[in-house]
KEVEX-736803 format. One record per residue: x, y negated, z negated of N, C-alpha, C, O, CB in turn. Coordinates in steps of 0.001 Angstrom, whole numbers, plus 500000, padded with zeros to 6 digits. Atoms other than C-alpha are relative to their C-alpha. Glycine has a CB too. Layout:
XYZXYZXYZXYZXYZ/...
***
This chain:
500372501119499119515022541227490329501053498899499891501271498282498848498584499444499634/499162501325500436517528538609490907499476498901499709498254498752499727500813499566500851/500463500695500869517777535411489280500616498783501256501591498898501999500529500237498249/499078500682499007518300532336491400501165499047498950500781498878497793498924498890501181/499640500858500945520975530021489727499414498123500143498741497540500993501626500236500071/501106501851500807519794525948488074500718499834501391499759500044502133500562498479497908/500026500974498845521663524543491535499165500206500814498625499208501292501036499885500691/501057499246499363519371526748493428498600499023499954498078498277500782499814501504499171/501203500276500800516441525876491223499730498334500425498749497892501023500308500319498191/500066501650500595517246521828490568499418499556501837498488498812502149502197499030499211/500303500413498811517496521897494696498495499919500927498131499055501724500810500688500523/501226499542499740514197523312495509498682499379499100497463499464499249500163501437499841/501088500729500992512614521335492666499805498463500460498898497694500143500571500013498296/499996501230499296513619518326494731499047499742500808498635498600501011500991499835500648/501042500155498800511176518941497280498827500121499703497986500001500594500101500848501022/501213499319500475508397520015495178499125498783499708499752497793499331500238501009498680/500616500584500775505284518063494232500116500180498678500610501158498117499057500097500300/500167499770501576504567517097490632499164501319499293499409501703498149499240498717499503/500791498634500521501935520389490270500893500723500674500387501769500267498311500344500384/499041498809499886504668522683491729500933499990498845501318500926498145500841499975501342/498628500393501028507275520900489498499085500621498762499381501782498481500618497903499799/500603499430501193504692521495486285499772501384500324500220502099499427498713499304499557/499977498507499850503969525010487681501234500780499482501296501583498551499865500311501427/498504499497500544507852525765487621500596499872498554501367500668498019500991499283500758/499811500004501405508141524504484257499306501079499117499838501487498085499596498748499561/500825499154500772505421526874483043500481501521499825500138502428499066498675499959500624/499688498305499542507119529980484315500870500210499029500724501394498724500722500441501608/498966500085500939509978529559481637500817499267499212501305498171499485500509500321500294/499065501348501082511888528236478596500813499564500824500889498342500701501013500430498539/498898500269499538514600528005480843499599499161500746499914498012500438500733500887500460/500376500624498984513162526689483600499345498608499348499533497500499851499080500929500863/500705501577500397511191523899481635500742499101499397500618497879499322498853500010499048/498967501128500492514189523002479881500907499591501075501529498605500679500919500488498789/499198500207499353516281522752482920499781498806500985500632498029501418500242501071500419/500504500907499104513655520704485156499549498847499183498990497953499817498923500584500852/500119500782500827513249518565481886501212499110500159501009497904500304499778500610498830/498705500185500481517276518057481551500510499376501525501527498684501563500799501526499318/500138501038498592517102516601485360499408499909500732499491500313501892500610499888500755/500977500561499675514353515062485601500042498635500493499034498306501119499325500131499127/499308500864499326515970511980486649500667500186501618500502499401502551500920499799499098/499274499822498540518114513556489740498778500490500550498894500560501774501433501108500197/500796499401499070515091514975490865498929499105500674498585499147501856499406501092499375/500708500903499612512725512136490687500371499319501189499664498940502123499869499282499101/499272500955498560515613510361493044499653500544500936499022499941501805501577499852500274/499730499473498622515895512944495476498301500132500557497981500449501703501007501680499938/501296499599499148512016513172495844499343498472500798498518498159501657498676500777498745/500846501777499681511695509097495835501335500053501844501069499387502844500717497806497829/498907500279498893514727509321498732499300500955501333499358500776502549501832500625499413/500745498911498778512690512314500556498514498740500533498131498681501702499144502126498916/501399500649499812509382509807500493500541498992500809500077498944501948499109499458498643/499724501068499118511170506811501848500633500605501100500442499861502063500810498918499415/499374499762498651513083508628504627501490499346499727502395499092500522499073499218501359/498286500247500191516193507550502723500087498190500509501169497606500568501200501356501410/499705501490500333515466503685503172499705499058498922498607498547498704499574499420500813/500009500344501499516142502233500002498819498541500011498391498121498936501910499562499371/500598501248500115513990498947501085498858500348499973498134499362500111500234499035500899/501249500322500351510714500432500535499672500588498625498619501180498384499089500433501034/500174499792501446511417500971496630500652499186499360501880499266499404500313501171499522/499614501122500774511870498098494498501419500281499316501878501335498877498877499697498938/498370499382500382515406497851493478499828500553498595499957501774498692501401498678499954/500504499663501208514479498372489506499677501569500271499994502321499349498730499036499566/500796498508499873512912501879490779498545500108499523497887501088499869500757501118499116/501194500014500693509689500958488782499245499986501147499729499798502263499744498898498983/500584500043499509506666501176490097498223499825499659498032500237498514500571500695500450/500996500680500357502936499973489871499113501408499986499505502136500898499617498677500973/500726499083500131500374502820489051498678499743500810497981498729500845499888500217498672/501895500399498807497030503211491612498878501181499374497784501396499895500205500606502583/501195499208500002495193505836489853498659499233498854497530499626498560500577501662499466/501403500704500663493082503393487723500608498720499867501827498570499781499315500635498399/499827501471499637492688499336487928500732499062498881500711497837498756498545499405500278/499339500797500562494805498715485398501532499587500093502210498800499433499724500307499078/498699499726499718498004499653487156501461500037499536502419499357499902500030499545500617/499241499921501328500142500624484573501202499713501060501168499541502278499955501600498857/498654500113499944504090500239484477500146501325500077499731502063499183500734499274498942/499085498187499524505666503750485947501661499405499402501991498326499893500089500573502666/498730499934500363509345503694484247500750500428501228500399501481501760500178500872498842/499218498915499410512009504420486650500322501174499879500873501364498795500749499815500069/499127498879500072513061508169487465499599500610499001500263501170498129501340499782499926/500962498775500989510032509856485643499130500578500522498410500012501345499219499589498859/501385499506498717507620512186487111499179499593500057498427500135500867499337501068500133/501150500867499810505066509651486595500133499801501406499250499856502262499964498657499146/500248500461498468506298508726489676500286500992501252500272500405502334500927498767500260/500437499007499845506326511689491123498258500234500521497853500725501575500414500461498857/501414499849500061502424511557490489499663499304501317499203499694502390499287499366498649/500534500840499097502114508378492034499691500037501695498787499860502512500713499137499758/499487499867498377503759508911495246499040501338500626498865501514501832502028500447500110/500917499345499305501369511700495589498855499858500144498230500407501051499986500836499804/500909501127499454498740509569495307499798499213500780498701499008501300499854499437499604/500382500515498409499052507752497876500751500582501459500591500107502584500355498370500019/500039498987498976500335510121500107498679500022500417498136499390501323500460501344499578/501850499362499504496630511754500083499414498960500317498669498993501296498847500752498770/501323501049499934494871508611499823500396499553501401499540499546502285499874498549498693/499664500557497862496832507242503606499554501520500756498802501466501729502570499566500652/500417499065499154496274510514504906498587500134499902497999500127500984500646501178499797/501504500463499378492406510351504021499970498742500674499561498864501829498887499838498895/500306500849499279492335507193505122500205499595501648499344499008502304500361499358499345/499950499537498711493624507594508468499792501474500454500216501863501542501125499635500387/501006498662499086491909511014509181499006499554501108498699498369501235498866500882498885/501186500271498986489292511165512008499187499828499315499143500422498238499557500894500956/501739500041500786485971510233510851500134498997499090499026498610498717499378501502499025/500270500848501208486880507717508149500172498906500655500560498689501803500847500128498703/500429501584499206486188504152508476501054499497500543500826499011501651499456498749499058/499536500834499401489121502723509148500829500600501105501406499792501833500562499211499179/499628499513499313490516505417511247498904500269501594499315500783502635500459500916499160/501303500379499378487216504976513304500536498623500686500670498592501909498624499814498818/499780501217499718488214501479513639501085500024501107501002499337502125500328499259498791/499056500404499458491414502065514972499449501292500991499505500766502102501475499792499192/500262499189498786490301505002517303498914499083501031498958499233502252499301501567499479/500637500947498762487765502334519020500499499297500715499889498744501630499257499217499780/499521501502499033490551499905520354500709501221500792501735500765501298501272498308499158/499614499557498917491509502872522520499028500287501230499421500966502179500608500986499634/501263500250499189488005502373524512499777498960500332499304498774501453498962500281499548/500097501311500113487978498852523767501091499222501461502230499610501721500521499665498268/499230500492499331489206496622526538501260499070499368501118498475498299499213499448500778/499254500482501159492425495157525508501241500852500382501139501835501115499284500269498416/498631499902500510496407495615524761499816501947500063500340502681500901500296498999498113/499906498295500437495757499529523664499162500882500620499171502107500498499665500312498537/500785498697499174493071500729526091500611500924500824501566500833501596499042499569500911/499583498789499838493184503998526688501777500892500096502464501640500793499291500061501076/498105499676500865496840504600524925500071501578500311499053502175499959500183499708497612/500126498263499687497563508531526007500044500899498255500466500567497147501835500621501233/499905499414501573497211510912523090501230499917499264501335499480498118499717501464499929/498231499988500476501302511364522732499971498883499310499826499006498094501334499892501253/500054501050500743501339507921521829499065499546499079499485498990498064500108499274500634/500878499775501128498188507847519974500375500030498422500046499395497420499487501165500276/499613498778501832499779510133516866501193499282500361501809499400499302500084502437499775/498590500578500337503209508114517715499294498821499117499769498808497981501117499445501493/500567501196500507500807504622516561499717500400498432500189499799497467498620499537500889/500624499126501112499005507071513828501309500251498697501233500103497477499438501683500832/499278499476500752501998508203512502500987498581499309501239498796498123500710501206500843/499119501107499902504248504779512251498524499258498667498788499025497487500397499173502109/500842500808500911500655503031510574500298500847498417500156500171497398498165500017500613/499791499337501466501437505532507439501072499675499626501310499891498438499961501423499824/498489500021500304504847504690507411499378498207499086499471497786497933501501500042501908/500502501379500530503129500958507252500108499983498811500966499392498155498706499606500250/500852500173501129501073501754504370501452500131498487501256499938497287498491501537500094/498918499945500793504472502186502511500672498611499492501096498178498421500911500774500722/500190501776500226504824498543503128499565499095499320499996498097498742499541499499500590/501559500351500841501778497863501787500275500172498624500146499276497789498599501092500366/499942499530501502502451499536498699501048499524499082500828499290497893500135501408499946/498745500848500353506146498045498126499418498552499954499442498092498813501301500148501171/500267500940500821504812494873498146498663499473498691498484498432498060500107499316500890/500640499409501422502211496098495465501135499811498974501155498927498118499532501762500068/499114499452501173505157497383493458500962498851499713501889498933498907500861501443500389/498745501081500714507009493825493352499155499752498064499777499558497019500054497752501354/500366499936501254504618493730490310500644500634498823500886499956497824499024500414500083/499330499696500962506325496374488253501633499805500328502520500394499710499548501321499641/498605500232499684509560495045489944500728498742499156501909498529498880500054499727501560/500073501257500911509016491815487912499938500516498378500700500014497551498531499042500427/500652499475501400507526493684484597501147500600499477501266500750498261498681501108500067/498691499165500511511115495592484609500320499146499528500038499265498335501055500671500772/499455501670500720512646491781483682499730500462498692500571500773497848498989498272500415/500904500570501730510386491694480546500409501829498939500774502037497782497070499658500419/499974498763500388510554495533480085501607500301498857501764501013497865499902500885501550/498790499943500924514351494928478800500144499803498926499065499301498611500751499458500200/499627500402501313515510494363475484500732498562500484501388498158501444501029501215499133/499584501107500001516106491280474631501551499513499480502409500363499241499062499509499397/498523499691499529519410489583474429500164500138498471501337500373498181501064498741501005/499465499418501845519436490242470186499598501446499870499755501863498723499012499076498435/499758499197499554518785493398471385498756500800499195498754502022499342501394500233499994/501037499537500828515762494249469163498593499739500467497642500125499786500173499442498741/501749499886499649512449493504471044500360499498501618501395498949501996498601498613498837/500062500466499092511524492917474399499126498678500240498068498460499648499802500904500575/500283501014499543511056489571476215498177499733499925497473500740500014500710500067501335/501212500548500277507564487827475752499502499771501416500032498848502034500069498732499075/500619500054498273505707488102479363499114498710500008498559498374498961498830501556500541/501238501475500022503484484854480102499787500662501347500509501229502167500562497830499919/500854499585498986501063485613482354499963499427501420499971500112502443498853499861499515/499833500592498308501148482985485405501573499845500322501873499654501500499203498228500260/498477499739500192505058483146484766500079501230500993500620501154502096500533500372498275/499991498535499326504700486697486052499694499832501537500261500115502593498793501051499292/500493499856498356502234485821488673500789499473501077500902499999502185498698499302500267/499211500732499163504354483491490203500793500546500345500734500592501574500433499061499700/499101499117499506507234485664490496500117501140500556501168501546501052500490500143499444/500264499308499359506022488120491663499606499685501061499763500509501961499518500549499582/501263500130498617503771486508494396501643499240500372501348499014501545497811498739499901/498557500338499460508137484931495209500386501361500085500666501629501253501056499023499040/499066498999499282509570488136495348499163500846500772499764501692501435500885500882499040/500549500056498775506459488903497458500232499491501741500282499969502874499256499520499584/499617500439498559507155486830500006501289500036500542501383499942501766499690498771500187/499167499847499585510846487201499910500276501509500763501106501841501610500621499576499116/500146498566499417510055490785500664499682499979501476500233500595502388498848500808499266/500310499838498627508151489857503552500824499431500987500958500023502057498830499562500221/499025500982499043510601487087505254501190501222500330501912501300501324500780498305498988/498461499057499823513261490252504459499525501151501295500325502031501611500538501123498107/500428498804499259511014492495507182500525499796502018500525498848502804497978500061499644/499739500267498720512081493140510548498812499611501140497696499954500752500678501118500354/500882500194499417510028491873513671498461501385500151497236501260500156500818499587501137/500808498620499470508493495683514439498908500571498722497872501234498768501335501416500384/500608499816501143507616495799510828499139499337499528498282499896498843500613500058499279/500679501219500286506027492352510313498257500342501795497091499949501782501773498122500238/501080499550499352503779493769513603498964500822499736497763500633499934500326500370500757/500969498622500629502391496988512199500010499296499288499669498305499933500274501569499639/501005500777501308501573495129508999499097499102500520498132498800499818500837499053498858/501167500961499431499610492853511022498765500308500489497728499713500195500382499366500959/500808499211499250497679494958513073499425501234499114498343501802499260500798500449501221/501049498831501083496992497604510217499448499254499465498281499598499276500538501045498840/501210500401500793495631494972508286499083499133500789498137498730500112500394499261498727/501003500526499215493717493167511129499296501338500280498079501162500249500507499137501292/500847498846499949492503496949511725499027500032498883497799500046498979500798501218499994/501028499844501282491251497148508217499444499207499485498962499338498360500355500410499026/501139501376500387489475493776508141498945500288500625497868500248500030500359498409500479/500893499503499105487600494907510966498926500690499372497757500343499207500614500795500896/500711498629500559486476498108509429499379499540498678498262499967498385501138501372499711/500893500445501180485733496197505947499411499105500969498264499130500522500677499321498492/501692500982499708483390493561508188499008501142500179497908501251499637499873498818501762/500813498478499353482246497157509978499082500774498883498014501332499135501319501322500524/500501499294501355481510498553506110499103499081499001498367499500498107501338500482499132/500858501143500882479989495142504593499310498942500834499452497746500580500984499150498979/500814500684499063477691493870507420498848498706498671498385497674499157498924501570501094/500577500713500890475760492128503984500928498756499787500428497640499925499727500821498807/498841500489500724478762490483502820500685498922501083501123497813500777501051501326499537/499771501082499323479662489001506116499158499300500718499360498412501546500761500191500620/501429501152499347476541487573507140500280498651498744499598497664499017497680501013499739/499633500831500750477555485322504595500731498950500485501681499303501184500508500519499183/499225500667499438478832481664505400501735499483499417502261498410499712499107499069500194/498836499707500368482272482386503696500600501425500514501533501959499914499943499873498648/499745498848499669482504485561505737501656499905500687502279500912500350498771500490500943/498876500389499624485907484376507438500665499860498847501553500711498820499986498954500779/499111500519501556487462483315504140500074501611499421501053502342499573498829498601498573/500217498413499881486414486784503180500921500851499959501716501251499108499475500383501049/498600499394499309488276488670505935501266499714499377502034500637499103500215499481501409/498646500185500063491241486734504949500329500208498988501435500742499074500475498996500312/500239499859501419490972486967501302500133501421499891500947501747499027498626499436499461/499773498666500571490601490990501435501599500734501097502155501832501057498167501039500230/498538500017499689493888490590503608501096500063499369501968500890499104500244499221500453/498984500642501461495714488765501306499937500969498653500959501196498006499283498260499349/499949498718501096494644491466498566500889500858500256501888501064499567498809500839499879/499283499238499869495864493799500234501166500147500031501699501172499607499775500277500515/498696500442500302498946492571500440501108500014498512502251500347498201499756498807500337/499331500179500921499174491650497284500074501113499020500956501154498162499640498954499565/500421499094500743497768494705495706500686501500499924500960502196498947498780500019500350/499826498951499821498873497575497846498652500882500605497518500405500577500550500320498863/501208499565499169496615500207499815499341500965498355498866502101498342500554501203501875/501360499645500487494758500778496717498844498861499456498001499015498572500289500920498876/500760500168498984493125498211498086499118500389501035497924500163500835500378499758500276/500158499285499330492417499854500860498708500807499753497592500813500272501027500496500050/500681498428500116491145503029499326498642499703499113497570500297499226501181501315499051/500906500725500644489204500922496873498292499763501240497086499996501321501022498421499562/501877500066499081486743500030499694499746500824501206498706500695501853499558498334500780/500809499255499062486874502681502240500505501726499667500809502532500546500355499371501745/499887498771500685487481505844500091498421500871500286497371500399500722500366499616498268/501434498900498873484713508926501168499039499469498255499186499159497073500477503000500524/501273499872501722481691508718498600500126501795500031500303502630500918497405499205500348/500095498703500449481491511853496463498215500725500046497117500481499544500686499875498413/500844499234499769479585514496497833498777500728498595499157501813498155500906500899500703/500513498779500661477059516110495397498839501186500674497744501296501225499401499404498789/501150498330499611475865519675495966498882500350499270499002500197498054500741501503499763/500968498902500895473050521419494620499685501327500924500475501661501808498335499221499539/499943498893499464471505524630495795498907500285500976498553501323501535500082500849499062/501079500030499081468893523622497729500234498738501411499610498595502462498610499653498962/499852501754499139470292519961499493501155499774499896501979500332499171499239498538499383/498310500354500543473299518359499725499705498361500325499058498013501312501704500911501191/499763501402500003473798514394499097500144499375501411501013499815502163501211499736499205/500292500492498795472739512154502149501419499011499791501353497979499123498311499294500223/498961500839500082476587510818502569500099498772500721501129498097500711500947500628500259/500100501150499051475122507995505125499492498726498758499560497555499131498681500388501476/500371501048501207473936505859501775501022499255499817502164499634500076499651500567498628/499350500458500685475254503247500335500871500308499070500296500527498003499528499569499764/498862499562501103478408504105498246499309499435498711498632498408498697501712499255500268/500488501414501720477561503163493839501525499234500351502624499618500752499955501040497360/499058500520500933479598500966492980501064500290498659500850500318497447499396499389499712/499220498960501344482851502523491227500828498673499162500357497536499136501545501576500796/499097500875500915485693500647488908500821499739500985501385498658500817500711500600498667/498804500607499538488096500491491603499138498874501378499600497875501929501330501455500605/500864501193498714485020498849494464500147498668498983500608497586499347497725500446500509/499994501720500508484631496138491442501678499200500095501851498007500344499428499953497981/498529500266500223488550495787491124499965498967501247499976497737501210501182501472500091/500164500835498494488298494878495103499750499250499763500577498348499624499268500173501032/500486501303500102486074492604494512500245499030499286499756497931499549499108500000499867/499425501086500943487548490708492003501028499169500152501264497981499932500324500448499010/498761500906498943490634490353493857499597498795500917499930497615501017500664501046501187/500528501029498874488750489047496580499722499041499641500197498000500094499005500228500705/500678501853500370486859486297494841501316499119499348501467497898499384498391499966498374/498960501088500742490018485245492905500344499046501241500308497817501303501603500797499266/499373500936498710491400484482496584499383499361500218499763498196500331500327500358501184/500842501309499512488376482933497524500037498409499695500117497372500353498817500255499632/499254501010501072489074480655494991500729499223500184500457498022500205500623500381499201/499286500708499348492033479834496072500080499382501244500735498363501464500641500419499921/500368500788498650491006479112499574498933499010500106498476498330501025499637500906500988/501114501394499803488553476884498509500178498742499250499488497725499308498517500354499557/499223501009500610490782474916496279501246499765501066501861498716500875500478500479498451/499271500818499040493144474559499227499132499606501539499586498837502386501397500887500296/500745501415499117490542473289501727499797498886499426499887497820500034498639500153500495/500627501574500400489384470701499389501094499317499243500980498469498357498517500007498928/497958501183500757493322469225498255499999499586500663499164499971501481501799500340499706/499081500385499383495145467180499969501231500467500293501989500559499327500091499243499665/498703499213499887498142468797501561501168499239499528502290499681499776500272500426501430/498866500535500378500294466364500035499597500271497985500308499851497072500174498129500821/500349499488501517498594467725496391499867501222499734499729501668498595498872499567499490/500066498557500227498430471213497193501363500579499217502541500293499433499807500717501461/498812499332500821500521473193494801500114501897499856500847502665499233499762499309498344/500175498514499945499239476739495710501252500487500738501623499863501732498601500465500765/498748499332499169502366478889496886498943500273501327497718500191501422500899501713499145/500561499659499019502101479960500415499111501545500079499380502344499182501029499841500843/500253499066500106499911482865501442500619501094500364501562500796501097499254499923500241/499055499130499479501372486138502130499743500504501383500670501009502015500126501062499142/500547499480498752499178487040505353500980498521500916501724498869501832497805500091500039/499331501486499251500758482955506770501239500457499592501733500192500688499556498207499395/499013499547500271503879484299505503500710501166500949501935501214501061499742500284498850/499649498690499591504274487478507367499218499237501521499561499881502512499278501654498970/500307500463498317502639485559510775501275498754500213502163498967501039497972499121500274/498582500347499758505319482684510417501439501025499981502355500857500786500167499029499010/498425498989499928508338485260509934499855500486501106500802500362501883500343501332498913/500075498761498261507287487473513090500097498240500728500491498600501837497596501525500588/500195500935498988507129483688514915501155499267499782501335498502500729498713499209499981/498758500239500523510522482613513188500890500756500310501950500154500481500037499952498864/498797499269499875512687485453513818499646500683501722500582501305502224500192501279498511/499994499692498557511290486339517656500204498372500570500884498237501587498422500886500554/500391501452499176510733482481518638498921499601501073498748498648501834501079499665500710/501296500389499650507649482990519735498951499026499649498741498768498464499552500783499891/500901500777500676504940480610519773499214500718499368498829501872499552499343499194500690/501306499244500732502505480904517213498623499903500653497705500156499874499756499398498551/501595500064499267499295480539519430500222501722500427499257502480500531499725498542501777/500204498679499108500760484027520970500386501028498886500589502157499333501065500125501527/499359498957500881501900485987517924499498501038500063500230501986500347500063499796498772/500726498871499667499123488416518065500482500891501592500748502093501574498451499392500022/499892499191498917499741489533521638501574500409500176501831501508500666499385499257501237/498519499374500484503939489614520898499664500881499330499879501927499944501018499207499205/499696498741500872503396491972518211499001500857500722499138501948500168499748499871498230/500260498924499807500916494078520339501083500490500714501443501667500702498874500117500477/498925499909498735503634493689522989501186501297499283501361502396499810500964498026500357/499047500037501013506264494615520353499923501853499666500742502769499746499481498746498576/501111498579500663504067497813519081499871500864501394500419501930501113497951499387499321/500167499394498834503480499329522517501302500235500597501358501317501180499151499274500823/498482499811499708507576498925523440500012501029499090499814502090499682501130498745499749/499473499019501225508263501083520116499546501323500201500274502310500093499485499578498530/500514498573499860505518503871520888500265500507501494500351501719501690498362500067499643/500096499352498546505789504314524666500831500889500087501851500794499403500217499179501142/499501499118499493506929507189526111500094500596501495499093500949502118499640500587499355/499762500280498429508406507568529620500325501318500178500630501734501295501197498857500561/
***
């Protein structure tokens, strides 16, 4: 049986998920030492296959913020951790925009809905569909300025024997700056789809927490699980409109129209949220000549689209549908 040779191998390992990549390792010493021994070139070429080869939606550092539990670890550059990750939220945007799920629901109603997008032809449909995933990449990069900041501290220090001492609102702050420099750095077409996916998925969370916005902070809310998202990344997102888990037995199967429990990553949501609240209720009641809260990132990303087109801001919303409908049409 022939043998393929390691350029063969290393090339084909490029393309592989992390359970193909551990599969291939299993098959042989050789093989596990070889996909061990560049495990670095491979990580690149799979992080360069995920972005489509544009280096601006991976933090320059390469690090990256972890989504499979709410504590979002530090991913090292150019380790198959990240590897993992990236296939994590792969799946999680592709459930989330499937048919049938909430917020893909949401966005399949504004093609019935009177309005900018009624009745959009299918072609363009899956052109909108397909571009909002690209979004969610967006989404997630400015998640990852977090471990883009944590790399700083992650160094050795300059006596070269321990790393730097992290302070906690030190962090926050810099991060929530190279947040927003991220966003001012986005082009008009880009600063649209981020707008409109996350005005989609405010929708769909009022649509999913009819309790929550009967509430007279329900506006603050909306904007607040905006601003999360932003700041968080779409595990966010997945946090509040992830499927509830089915259980089987052998006689019934779990009434999936219930109320979701309450998991670790729904409280996470929520915690975000109220922090913002927080903050929006300490900048209604300042004085704008005492406010010291940085700007938000959702007012951030609506001034830039109204800064770099010269549009007024009363019309920004209907420019960027404008904007969004130029990009997908098809003649």
């Amino acid at each position: 049986m022939p043998v393929l040779n390691d350029d063969v191998l290393l090339r084909v390992a490029s393309f592989c998920d992390i359970d193909t990549i551990v599969t291939m390792m299993c098959t042989s010493k050789h093989l596990y030492e070889l996909l061990t021994r560049y495990e670095q070139s491979i990580v690149k070429d799979a992080v360069a296959l995920y972005t489509g080869g544009d280096s601006s939606l991976f933090p320059p550092s390469g690090a990256i913020s972890s989504s499979h539990n709410v504590e979002r670890e530090y991913l090292y550059p150019k380790r198959y951790d990240i590897l993992n990750e990236l296939k994590i939220r792969t799946s999680r945007t592709e459930t989330l925009l499937s048919p049938g799920q909430p917020l893909r629901s949401k966005i399949d109603s504004i093609f019935s809905t009177p309005g900018t997008f009624l009745d959009l032809p299918q072609v363009e449909r899956e052109l909108l569909m397909a571009r909002l995933k690209e979004t969610c990449k967006l989404v997630d990069r400015l998640g990852d300025c977090a471990a883009d900041i944590m790399s700083m501290w992650m160094q050795p220090a300059a006596n070269g024997n321990s790393s730097q001492k992290l302070d906690a609102d030190e962090a926050m702050l810099k991060i929530h700056d190279r947040q927003l420099a991220y966003i001012r750095s986005l082009s008009p077409l880009d600063l649209a789809y981020l707008f409109h996916l996350l005005a989609w998925a405010g929708q769909a969370y009022a649509a999913e927490n009819p309790a929550l916005m009967a509430d007279v902070d329900c506006w603050e809310r909306l904007l607040a699980f905006k601003e999360a998202s932003l700041r968080q990344g779409t595990i966010m997102l997945w946090a509040v409109f992830q499927p509830p888990k089915v259980k089987k037995s052998a006689n019934r199967t779990e009434d999936t129209t219930r109320r979701k429990p309450t998991t670790e990553l729904a409280r996470f949501a929520e915690t975000c949220i109220r922090q913002i609240l927080e903050e929006i209720r300490i900048y209604q009641s300042t004085e704008p000549s005492q406010n010291r809260l940085p700007p938000s990132l959702h007012m951030t990303m609506v001034k830039s689209f109204v800064e770099k087109t010269g549009r007024p801001s009363t019309r920004h919303a209907i420019e960027m549908e404008r904007l969004i409908l130029e990009h997908i049409r098809v003649d």
